[in-house]
ZAMARGU-4260 file (C-alpha; in steps of 0.2 Angstrom, whole numbers, plus 5000, padded with zeros to 4 digits):
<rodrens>
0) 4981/4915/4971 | 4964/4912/4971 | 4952/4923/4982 | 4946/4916/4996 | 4926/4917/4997
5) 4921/4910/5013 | 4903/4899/5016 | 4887/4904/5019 | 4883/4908/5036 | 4863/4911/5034
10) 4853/4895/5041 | 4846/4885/5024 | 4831/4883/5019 | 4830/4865/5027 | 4833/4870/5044
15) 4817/4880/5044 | 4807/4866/5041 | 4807/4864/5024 | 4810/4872/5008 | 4796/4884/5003
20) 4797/4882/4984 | 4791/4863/4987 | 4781/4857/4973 | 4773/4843/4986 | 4768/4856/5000
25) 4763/4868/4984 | 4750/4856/4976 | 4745/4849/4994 | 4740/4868/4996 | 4732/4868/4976
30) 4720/4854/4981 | 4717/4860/4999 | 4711/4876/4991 | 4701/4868/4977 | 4690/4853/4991
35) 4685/4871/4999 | 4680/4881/4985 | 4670/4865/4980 | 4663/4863/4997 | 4655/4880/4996
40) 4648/4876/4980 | 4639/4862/4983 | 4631/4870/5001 | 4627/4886/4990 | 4618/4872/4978
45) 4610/4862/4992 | 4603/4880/4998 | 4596/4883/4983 | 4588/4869/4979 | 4580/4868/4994
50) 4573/4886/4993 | 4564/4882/4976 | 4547/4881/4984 | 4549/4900/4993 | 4556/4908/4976
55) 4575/4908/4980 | 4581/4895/4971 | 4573/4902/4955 | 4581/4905/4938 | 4576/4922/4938
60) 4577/4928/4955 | 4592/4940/4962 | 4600/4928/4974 | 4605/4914/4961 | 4619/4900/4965
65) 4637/4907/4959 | 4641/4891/4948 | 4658/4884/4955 | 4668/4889/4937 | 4666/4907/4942
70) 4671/4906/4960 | 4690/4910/4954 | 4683/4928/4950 | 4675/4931/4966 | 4687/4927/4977
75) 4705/4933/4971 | 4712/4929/4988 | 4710/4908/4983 | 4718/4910/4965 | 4720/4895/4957
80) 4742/4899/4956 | 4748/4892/4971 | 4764/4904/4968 | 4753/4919/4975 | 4751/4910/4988
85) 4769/4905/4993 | 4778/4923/4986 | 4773/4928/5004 | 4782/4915/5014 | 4797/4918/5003
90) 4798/4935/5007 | 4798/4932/5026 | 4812/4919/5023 | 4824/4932/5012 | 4819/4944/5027
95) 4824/4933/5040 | 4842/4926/5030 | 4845/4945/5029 | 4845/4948/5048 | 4854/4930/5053
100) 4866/4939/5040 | 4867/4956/5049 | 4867/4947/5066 | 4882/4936/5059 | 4893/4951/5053
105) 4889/4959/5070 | 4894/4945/5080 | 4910/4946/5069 | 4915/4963/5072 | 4918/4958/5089
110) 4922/4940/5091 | 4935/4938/5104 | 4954/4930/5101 | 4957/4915/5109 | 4973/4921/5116
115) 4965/4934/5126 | 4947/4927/5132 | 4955/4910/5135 | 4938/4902/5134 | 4931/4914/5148
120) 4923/4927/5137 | 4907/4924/5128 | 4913/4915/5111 | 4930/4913/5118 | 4935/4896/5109
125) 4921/4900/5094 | 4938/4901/5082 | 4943/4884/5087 | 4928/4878/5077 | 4933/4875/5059
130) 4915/4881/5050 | 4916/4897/5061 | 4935/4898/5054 | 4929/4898/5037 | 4914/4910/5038
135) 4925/4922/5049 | 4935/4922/5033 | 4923/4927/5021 | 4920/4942/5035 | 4938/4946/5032
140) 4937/4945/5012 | 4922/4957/5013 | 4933/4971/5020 | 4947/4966/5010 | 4938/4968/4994
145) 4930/4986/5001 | 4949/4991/5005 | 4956/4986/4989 | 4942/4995/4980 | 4949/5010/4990
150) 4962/5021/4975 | 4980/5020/4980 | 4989/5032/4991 | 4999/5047/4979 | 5016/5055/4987
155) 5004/5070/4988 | 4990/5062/4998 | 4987/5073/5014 | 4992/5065/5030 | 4974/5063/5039
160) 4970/5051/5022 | 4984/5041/5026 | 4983/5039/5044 | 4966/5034/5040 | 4971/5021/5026
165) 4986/5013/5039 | 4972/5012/5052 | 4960/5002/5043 | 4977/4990/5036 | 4981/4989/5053
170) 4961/4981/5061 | 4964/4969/5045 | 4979/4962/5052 | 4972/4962/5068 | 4956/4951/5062
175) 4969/4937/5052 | 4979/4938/5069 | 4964/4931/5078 | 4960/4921/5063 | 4977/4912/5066
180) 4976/4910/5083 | 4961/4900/5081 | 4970/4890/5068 | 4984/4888/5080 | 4974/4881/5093
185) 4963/4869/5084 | 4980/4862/5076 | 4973/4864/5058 | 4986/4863/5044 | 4973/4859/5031
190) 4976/4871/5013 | 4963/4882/5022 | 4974/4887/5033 | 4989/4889/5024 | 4978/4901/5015
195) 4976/4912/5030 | 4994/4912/5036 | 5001/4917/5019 | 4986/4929/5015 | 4993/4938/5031
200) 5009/4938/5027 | 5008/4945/5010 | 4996/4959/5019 | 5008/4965/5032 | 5023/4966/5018
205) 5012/4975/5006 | 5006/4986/5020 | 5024/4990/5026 | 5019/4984/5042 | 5036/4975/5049
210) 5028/4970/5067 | 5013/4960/5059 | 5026/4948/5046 | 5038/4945/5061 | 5022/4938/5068
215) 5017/4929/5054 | 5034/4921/5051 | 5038/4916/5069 | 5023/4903/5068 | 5025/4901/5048
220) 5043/4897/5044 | 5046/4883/5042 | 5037/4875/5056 | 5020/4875/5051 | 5026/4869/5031
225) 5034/4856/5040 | 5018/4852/5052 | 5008/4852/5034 | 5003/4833/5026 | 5011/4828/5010
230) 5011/4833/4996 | 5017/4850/5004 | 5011/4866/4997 | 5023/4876/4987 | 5032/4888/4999
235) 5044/4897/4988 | 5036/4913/4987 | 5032/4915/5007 | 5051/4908/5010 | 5056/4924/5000
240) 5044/4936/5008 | 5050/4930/5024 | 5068/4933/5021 | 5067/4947/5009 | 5058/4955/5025
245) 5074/4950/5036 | 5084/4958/5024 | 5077/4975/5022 | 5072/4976/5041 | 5091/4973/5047
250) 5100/4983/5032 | 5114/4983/5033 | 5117/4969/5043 | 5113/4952/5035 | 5111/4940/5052
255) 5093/4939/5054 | 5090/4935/5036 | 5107/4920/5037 | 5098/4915/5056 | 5082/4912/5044
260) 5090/4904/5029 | 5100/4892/5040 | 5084/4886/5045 | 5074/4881/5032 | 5077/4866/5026
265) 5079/4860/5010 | 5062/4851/5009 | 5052/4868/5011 | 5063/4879/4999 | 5076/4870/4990
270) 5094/4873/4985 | 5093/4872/4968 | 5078/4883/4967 | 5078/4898/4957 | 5073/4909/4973
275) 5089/4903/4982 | 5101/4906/4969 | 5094/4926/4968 | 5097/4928/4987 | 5114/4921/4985
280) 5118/4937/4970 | 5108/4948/4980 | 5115/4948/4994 | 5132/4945/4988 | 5131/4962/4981
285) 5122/4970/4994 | 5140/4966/5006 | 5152/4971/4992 | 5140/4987/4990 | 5137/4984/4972
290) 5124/4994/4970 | 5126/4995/4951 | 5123/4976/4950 | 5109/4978/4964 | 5099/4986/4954
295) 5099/4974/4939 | 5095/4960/4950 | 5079/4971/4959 | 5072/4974/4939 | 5057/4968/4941
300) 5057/4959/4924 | 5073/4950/4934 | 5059/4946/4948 | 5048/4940/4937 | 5058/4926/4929
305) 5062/4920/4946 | 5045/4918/4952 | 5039/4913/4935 | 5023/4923/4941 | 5020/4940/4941
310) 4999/4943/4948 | 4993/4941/4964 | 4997/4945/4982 | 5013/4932/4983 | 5022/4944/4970
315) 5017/4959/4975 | 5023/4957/4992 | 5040/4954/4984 | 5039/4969/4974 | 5037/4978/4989
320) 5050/4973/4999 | 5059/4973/4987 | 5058/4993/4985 | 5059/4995/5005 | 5076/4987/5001
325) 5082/4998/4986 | 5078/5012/4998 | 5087/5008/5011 | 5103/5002/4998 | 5100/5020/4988
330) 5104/5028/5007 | 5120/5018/5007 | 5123/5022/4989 | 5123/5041/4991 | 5133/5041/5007
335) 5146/5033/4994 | 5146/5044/4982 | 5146/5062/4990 | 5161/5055/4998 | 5169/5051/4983
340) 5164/5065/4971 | 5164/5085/4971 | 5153/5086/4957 | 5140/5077/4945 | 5136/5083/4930
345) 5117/5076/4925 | 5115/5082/4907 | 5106/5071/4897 | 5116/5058/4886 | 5120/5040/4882
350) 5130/5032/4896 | 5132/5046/4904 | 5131/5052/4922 | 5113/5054/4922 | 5112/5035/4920
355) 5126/5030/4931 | 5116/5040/4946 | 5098/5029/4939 | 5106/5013/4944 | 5118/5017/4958
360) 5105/5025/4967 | 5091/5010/4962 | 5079/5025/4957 | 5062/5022/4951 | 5050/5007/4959
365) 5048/4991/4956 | 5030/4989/4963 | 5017/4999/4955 | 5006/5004/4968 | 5023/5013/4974
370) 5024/5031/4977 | 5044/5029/4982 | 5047/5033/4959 | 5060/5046/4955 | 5070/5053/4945
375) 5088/5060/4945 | 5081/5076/4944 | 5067/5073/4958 | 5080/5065/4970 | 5095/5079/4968
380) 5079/5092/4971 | 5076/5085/4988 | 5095/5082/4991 | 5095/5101/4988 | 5082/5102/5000
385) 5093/5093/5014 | 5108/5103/5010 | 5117/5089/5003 | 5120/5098/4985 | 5116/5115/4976
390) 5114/5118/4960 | 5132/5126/4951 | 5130/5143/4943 | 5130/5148/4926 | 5129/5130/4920
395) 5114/5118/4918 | 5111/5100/4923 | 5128/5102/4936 | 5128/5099/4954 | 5140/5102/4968
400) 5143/5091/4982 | 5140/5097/4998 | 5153/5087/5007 | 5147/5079/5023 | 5154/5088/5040
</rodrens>
């Protein structure tokens, strides 16, 4: 997916009355200059000539003519390079583009949402205007890209970093929620915005923020593709995102996710797609709790051949769902297992337990800005911490079950 970059807001060069690097306004100045210089020339001639008969127009006296070829030199401030002239009014223009700019971003940061002003407020309806649309997105990007220049969060990061981090995903949301709401109001279904709605629902599943893709999706799916001219734009990986969130929001019941998929029609997200065919095995083994096979199909190599694309923020939205709903699954998992076993034995060998407990429990991550990764070792350490196991005596690798009460 391609960035968006949105339009220039700055008033252009024409709209102040003409461009100042203007070779016609430049030369008109040239000559302009030039009749002047010549004009006190000839009147410093004329003078001189008619002082003759007192002395002062004399060959040897102190107060000769300047001839006009040296004028150049005596007066800098008429230099023959008319760029001198015009590096001035340059300046003043970059200076007033930059505060139109500043003036722009701070009109921006507090634009109202149409929802809420209903056209009382100052600017109430400015969204419903599709160039104010595209410039309030490049507004967006630019705190995007500062946000995503941010590092990512570490399972050790203190708490006042990540409240911070949430807080400033959270205003994002908020600006592509009034974003939408302009969209929605000025019935646009152009590719701009179906840029905007599936930017901000990649956003909200990436951020783990469940209210803000419910939001998305109630206006999305599959309404708006449907509202959408042909040819249609590809909605495979937004159909996935929407009921991949479902899925992993309702665990263990499956009714929203079937509620969306009954709806969709075929024309939006086919059948016979590769996407459909995944959900069906997924959550096939998701009701038989087959966790083992769960995991194989949650590899993200497995996700990657059925997207048949693995950059961007479509992907990665997936990716993370994804591990919300290994989560949740490795929960179910180990409820499973410390009812069925007394022991486990984790040393480390082919095949053996150790492996077994790697992909019944879905350990590790499939996105990689995921701090969720562990181990067998990592996961029975904060079992042990819970009180769900303790480490046998005498013996290495081995763990009793502590059964649940």
């Amino acid at each position: 997916m391609s960035t968006w970059r949105g339009r220039a807001s700055s008033t252009s060069v024409n709209d102040r009355g003409g461009s100042p690097w203007n070779n016609n306004n430049n030369n008109s100045h040239s000559n302009n200059t030039n009749s002047g210089i010549a004009g006190r020339g000839q009147r410093g001639r004329g003078r001189g000539s008619r002082g003759q008969g007192r002395g002062w127009g004399s060959p040897t006296s102190a107060n000769t003519s300047v001839p006009p070829s040296s004028l150049g030199q005596q007066l800098p401030t008429l230099s023959r390079n008319p760029g001198t002239v015009n590096s001035n009014r340059i300046e003043r223009f970059d200076t007033r583009t930059a505060q139109n700019a500043r003036m722009t971003k701070s009109r921006f940061e507090f634009i109202a949402s149409v929802s809420r002003s209903s056209g009382l407020e100052n600017d109430g309806d400015a969204l419903k205007d599709y160039r104010t649309q595209e410039e309030y997105r490049g507004f967006i990007q630019e705190k995007l890209d500062i946000l995503q220049s941010r590092p990512p969060l570490k399972h050790d990061s203190p708490e006042d970093e990540r409240k911070q981090r949430v807080e400033l995903q959270e205003n994002l949301l908020i600006r592509f929620r009034k974003l939408r709401e302009g969209i929605s109001s000025s019935q646009r279904n152009d590719q701009f915005a179906v840029e905007v709605y599936e930017t901000s629902l990649y956003l909200s599943a990436i951020y783990n923020l469940p209210r803000h893709t419910t939001s998305v999706i109630t206006n999305l799916i599959p309404e708006f593709y449907l509202s959408c001219p042909p040819p249609r734009p590809n909605a495979e990986i937004p159909v996935l995102v929407a009921l991949l969130h479902h899925l992993a929001a309702a665990h263990p019941s499956q009714i929203p996710f079937s509620q969306l998929s009954d709806s969709v029609p075929d024309v939006v997200f086919p059948k016979e797609s590769n996407g459909r065919s995944w959900l069906r095995d997924l959550t096939r083994a998701l009701r038989m709790r087959n966790y083992y096979q769960l995991e194989r199909l949650t590899q993200r190599s497995t996700i990657v051949s059925v997207l048949q694309v693995e950059d961007g923020f479509g992907p990665q939205a997936v990716f993370c769902l994804v591990d919300q709903l290994r989560i949740k699954a490795r929960d179910s998992a180990w409820q499973v297992i410390r009812s069925a076993y007394k022991e486990l034995s984790c040393q480390v060998e082919p095949n053996g337990t150790r492996d077994w407990l790697t992909h019944s429990l879905c350990l590790g991550a499939v996105s990689p800005s995921s701090d969720d990764a562990l181990d067998v070792d990592q996961w029975l350490s904060q079992k042990k911490i819970l009180g769900h196991v303790q480490p046998k005596e005498g013996t290495a690798s081995k763990w009793i079950i502590c059964k649940v009460r």
